[in-house]
C-alpha positions as CSV (number, residue, x, y, z in Angstrom):
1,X,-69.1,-46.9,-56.1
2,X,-72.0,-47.6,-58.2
3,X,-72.7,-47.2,-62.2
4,X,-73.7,-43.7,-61.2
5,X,-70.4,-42.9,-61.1
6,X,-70.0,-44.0,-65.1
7,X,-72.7,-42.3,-65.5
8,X,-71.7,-38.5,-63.9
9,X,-68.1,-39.0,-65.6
10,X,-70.0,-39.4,-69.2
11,X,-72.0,-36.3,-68.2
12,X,-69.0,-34.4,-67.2
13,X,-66.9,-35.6,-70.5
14,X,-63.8,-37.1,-68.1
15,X,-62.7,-39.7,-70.2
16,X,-59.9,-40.5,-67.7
17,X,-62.5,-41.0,-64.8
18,X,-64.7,-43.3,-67.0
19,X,-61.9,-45.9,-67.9
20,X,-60.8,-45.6,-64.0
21,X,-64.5,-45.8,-62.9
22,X,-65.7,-48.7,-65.6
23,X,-62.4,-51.1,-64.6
24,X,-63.2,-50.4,-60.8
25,X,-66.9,-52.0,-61.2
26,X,-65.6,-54.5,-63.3
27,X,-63.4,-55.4,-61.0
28,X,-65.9,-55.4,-58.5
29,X,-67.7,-58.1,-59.3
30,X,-70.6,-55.4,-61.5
31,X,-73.1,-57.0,-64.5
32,X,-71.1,-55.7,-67.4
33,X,-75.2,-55.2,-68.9
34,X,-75.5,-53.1,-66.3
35,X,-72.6,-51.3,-66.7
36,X,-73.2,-50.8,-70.3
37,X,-77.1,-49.6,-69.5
38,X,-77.1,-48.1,-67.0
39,X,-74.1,-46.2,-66.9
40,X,-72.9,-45.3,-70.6
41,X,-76.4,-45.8,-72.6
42,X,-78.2,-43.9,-69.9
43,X,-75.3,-41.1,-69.7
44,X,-75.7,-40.7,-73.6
45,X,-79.3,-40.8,-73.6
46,X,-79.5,-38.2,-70.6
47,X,-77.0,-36.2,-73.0
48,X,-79.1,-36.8,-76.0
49,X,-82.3,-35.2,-74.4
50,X,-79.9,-32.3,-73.2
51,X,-78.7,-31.7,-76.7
52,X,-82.6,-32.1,-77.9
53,X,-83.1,-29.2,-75.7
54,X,-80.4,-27.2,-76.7
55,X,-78.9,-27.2,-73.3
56,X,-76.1,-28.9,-74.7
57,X,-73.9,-28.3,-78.3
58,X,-72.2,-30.5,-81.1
59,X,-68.7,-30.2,-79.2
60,X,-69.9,-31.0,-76.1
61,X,-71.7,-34.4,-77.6
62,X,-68.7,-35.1,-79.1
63,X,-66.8,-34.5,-75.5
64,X,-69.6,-37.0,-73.6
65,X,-69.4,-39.5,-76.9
66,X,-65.7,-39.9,-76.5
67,X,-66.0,-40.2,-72.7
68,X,-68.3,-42.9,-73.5
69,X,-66.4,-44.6,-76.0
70,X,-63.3,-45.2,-73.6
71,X,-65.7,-46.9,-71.0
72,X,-67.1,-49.2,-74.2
73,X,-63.9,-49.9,-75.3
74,X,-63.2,-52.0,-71.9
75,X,-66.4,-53.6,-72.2
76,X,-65.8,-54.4,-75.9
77,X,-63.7,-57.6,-75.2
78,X,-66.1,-59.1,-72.4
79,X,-69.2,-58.0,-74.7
80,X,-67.7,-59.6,-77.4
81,X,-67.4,-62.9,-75.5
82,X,-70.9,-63.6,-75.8
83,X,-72.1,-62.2,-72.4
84,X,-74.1,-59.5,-74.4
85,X,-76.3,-59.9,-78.1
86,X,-76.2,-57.2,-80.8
87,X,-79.5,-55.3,-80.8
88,X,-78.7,-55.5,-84.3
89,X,-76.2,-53.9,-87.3
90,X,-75.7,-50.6,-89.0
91,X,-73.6,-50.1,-91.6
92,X,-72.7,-46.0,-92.0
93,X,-70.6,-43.7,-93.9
94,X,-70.4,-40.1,-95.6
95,X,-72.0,-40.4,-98.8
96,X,-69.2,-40.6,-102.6
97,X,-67.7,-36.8,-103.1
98,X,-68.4,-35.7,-99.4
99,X,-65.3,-35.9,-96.8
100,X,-67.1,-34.3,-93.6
101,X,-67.3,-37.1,-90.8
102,X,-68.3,-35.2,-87.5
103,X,-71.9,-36.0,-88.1
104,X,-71.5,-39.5,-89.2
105,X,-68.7,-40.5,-86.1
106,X,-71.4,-38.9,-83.6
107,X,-73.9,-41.2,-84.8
108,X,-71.8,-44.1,-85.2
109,X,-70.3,-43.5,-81.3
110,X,-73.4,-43.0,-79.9
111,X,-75.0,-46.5,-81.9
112,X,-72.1,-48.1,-80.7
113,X,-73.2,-47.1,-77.1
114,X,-76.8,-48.1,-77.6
115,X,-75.4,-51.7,-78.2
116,X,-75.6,-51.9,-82.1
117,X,-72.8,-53.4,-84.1
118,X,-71.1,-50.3,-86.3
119,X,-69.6,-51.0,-89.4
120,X,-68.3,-47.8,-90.3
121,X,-66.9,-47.0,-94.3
122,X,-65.3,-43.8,-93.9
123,X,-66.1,-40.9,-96.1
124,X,-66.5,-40.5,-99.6
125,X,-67.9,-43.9,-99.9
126,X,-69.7,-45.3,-103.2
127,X,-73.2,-46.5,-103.4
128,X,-72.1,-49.8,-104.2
129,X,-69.8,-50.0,-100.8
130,X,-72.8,-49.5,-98.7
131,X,-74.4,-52.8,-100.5
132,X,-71.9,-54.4,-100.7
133,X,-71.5,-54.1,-97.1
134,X,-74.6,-54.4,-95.7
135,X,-75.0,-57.4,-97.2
136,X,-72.3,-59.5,-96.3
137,X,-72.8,-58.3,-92.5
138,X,-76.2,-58.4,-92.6
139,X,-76.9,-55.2,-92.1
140,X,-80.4,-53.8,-90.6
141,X,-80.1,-50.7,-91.5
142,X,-77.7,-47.8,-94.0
143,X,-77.2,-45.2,-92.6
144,X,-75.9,-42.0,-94.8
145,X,-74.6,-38.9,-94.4
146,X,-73.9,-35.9,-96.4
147,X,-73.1,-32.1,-95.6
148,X,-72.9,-30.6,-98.5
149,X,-76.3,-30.0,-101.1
150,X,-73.9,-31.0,-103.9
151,X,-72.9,-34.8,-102.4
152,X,-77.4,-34.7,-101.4
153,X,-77.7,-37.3,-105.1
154,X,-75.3,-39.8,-104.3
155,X,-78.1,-40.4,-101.1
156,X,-80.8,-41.1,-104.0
157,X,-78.1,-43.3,-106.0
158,X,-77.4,-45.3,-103.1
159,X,-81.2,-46.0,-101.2
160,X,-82.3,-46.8,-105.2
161,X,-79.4,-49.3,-105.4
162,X,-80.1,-50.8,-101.9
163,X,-83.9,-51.0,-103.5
164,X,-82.2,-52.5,-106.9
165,X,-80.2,-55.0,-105.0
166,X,-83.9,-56.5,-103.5
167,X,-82.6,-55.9,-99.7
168,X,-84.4,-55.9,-96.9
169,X,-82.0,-53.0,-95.0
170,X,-83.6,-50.2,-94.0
171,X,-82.4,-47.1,-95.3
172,X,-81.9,-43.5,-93.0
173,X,-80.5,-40.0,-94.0
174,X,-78.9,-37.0,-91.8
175,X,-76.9,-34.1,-92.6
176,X,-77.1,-30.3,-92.2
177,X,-78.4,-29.5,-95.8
178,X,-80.9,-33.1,-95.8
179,X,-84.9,-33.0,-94.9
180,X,-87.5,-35.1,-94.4
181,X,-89.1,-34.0,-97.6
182,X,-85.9,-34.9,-99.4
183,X,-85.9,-38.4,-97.6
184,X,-89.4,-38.9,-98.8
185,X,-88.7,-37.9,-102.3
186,X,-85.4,-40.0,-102.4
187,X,-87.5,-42.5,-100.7
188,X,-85.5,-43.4,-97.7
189,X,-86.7,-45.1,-94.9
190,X,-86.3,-42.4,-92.4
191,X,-84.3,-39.0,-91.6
192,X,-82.9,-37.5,-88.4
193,X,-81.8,-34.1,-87.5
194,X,-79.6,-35.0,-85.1
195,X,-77.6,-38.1,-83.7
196,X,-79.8,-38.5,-80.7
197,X,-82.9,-38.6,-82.9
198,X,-80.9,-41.2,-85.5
199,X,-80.3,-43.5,-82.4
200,X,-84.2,-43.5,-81.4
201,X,-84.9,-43.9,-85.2
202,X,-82.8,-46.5,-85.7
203,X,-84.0,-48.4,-81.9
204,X,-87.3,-48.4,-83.8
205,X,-86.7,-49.7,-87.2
206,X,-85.3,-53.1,-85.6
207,X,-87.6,-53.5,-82.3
């Protein structure tokens, strides 16, 4: 039994085997960092590049996200003690008038397995929720979502209130209908196509 076995149960979405493989290293004595790293992070990441290559789909990210999740969720309690430090916060929600959340729990699952601290609002949340927020957890970084063009200007609202408010927080954007061009016009600090590329986005911003 090694981490390689969290890691081919992530692969293979078996959420079952990943609780039953995660408590059977724990109780054997296994780093939980190196449980965390090496078998979910890795697993994720190796799924990230898969989906990057378009040998793997939304569903099937979603499948290997939950699978992770139920290995992270045994951790949680023994990460939470103080054996492991935040790489660092991000708050994220769907953007006021927009109720799609696919996108956004992707990303905020697979931040969660990169060893960030989520804080996530939900849908159809108001500029001023997202500052707010951010600021009493100390957020390093927003991250928004939208699907539809229509809910695209409450992105602008919000990043020009984070700017208003004189924080620090960095700013992202994703969605189906959002660009890079539109983050550089809205002026947010990045944009990512896809969760995988948020993550790595996101790892950067707070190196």
């Amino acid at each position: 039994m090694t981490t390689q076995d969290i890691f081919n149960a992530v692969v293979a979405f078996d959420e079952a085997a990943v609780k039953e493989k995660t408590k059977a290293e724990l109780d054997a004595g296994t780093d939980v960092q190196s449980i965390l790293n090496d078998g979910l992070i890795s697993a994720m990441d190796d799924v990230g590049e898969k989906f990057s290559a378009g040998e793997l789909f939304v569903p099937e990210m979603l499948m290997a996200a939950q699978a992770m999740k139920a290995g992270l969720e045994i951790l949680q309690p023994l990460l939470a003690s103080g054996q492991s430090s935040s790489k660092g916060t991000v708050v994220i929600g769907t953007v006021k008038g927009d109720l799609h959340d696919i996108g956004k729990n992707l990303v905020a699952m697979m931040m969660e397995g990169a060893g960030f601290e989520v804080v996530d609002l939900g849908v159809d949340v108001e500029s001023e929720a997202f500052v707010k927020t951010a600021a009493e957890k100390g957020a390093n970084v927003i991250a928004l979502s939208a699907l539809l063009t229509t809910t695209m200007p409450a992105m602008e609202t919000t990043v020009k209130a984070v700017k208003e408010a004189g924080m620090t927080v960095k700013t992202i954007i994703g969605g189906a209908p959002v660009t890079q061009a539109f983050a550089d016009q809205i002026g947010a600090d990045g944009y990512s196509a896809d969760a995988p590329g948020a993550v790595k986005l996101i790892k950067q911003m707070v190196a």
